[in-house]
N, C-alpha and C positions, 0 to 999 in steps of 0.2 A: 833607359827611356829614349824614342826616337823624338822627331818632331811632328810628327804625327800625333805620335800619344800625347804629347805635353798642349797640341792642336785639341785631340778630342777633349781631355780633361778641362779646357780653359772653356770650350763649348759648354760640359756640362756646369761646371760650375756658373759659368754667367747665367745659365735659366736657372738653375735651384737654387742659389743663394737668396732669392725673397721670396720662395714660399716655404712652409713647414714642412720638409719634406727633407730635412737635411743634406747641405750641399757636400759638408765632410763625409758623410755617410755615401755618398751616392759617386764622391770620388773613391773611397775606399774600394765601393764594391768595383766600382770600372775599372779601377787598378788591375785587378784579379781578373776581371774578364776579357781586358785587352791584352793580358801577360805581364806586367808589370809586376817583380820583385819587389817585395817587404825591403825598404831599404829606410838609411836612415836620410839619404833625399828624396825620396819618394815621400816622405811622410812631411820634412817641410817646403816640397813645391805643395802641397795637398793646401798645407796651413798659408803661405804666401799669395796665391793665386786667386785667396779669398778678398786679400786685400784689393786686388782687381776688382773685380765686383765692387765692392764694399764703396771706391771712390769714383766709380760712375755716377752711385746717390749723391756724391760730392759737386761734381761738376753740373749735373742734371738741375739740382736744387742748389746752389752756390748761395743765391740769396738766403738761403735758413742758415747756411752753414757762417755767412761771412758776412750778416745784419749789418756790421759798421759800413761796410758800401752802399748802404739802403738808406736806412732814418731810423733817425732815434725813437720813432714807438715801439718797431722790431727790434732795434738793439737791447731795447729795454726786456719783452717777452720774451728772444730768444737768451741771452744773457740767465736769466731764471732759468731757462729751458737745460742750456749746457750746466748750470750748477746741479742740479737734478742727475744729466746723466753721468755727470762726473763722480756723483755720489753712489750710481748701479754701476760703473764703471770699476771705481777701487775695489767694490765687494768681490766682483770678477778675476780682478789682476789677482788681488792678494791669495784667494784659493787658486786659479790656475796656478801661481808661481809657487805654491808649496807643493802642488801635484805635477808638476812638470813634469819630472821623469816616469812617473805615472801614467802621463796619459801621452806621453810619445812613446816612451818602450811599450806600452801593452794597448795603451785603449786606441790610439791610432792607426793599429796593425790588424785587429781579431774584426775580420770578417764576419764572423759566425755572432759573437755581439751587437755587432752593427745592423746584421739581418732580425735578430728579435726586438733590439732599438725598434727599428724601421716598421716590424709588423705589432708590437705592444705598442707604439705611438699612435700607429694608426688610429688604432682600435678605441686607444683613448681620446683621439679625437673628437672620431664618429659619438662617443659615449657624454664627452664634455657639451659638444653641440647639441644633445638633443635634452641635457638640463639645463645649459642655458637658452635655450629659447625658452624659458619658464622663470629666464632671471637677468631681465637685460638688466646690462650697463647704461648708468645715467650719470657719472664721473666724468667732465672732461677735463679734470686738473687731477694732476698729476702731484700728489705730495712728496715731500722730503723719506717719510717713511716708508712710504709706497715705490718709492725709487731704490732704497736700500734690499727692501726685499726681492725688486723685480732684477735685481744683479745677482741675488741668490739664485733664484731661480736661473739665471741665464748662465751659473754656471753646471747646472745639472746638464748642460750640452756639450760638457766635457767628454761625455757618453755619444759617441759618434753611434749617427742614427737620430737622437733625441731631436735635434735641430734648434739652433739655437734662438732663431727667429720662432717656432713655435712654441718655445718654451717661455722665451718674454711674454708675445701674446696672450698664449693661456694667462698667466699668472696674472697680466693687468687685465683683461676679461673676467677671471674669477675675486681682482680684485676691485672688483666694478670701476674700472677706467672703459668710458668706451670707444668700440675699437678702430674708429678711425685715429682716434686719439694716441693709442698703446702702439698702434702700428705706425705710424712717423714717429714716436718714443724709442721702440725697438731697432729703425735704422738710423736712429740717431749716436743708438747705442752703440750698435755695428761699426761704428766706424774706430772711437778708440781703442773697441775690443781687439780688434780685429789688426789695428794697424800695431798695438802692444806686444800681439800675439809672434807677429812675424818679425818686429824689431828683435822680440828677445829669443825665438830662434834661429833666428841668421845671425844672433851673435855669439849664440852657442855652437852654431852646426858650421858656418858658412868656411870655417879652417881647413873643413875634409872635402870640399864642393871642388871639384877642378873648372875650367873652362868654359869647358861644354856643357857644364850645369847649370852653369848660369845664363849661358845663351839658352838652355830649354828652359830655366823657371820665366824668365824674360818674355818667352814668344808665349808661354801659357799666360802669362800676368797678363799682356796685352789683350791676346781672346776672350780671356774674360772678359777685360774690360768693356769690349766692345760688343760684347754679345749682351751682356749686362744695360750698355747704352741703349742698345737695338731695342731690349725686352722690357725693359725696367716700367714703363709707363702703366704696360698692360697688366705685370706680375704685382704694381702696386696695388692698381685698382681693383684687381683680383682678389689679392688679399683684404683689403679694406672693405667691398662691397659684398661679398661671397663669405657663405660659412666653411668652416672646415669639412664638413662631411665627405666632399667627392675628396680631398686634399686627403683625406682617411682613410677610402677606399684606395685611392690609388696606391699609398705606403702599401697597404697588406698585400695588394697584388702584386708591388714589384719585387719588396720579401719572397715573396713567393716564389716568382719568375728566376729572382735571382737566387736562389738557393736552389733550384733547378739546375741551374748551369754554373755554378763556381763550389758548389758544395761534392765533396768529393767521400 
């Protein structure tokens, strides 16, 4: 990987990591399109870079994240708030870490899965929005149980393509949370997923990393991050006020596009 690639990749990841549109999926495929070798660092700059992103919502929104600097009404809601995603949080860890080798040897390398991810999501989308408009969401608390399940589902984004952020959504959408609601729950969520993800593989992988690896996961973490700062305001409000459907169309056609050019 040069610094370029680790430049492009931290681009893309900083705009697709908050829409449904899978960010891991979308590095996968650029991997293969800008020449990038199936490696075993290539797969966690892929998983790290996320964490980029992931702490722009941190700094951007600090007050949700860090209420004790605020007042005690928010320390009070938010406090419930973190017991909840700590609860979709565990459901997460404890399946990723019994699929671990699962979903780094195989699911984070097959291109060709990641491209029917990417065009079966779509589709379901497009298909989810146009039954829910026949079924709003009137939930805007978020229960204990409802938190359990929606960690379930956000590990079906183990399936690079699925998108992990679309998979929360959905699930608190169909389980009538609504979705301005589901959607600050989901990057709330993102953050200890995500930050677990890459603790525990850079403490698996990080032994074969030499130098130069870590000066390119380094300058992609940053990109991220900042392209993530740049966009985050507009990809929120995107998500929040906007239904899936174009989010749907776009999947199938970039499947498309991309299996054009990297399918051999």
């Amino acid at each position: 990987m040069t610094i370029i690639q680790s430049v492009i990749l931290g681009i893309v990841e900083g705009i697709t990591e908050f829409l449904p549109v899978s960010s891991t999926g979308h590095l996968i495929l650029f991997d293969r399109l800008i020449g990038i070798e199936s490696s075993t660092f290539s797969t966690s700059f892929n998983i790290a870079i996320q964490l980029g992103a992931i702490l722009a919502v941190v700094v951007l929104y600090w007050r949700k994240f860090f209420p004790v600097l605020t007042n005690s009404r928010e320390l009070v809601s938010n406090t419930d708030t973190w017991k909840k995603v700590f609860a979709a949080f565990i459901t997460t860890a404890i399946i990723g870490f019994i699929l671990y080798k699962i979903i780094k040897g195989f699911l984070l390398s097959n291109a060709v899965l990641t491209l029917w991810s990417l065009f079966l999501g779509g589709a379901a989308l497009i298909i989810f929005e146009l039954w829910h408009r026949k079924n709003k969401s009137e939930n805007s608390e978020i229960s204990y149980k409802n938190a359990f399940i929606i960690g379930l589902v956000q590990a079906i984004s183990a399936i690079p393509g699925v998108s992990r952020s679309g998979a929360t959504m959905v699930g608190g959408l169909i389980l009538g949370i609504k979705r301005v609601t589901i959607v600050e729950f989901s990057f709330f969520l993102a953050v200890p997923t995500m930050a677990a993800a890459t603790a525990y593989d850079l403490y698996k992988s990080a032994g074969s990393f030499s130098f130069s690896d870590f000066h390119l996961l380094a300058i992609g973490f940053i990109v991220s991050f900042v392209v993530a700062a740049l966009s985050i305001k507009w990809l929120l409000y995107f998500v929040k006020n906007h239904t899936f459907i174009s989010i749907g169309i776009y999947r199938i056609a970039a499947a498309l596009i991309f299996w054009l050019f990297i399918v051999r």
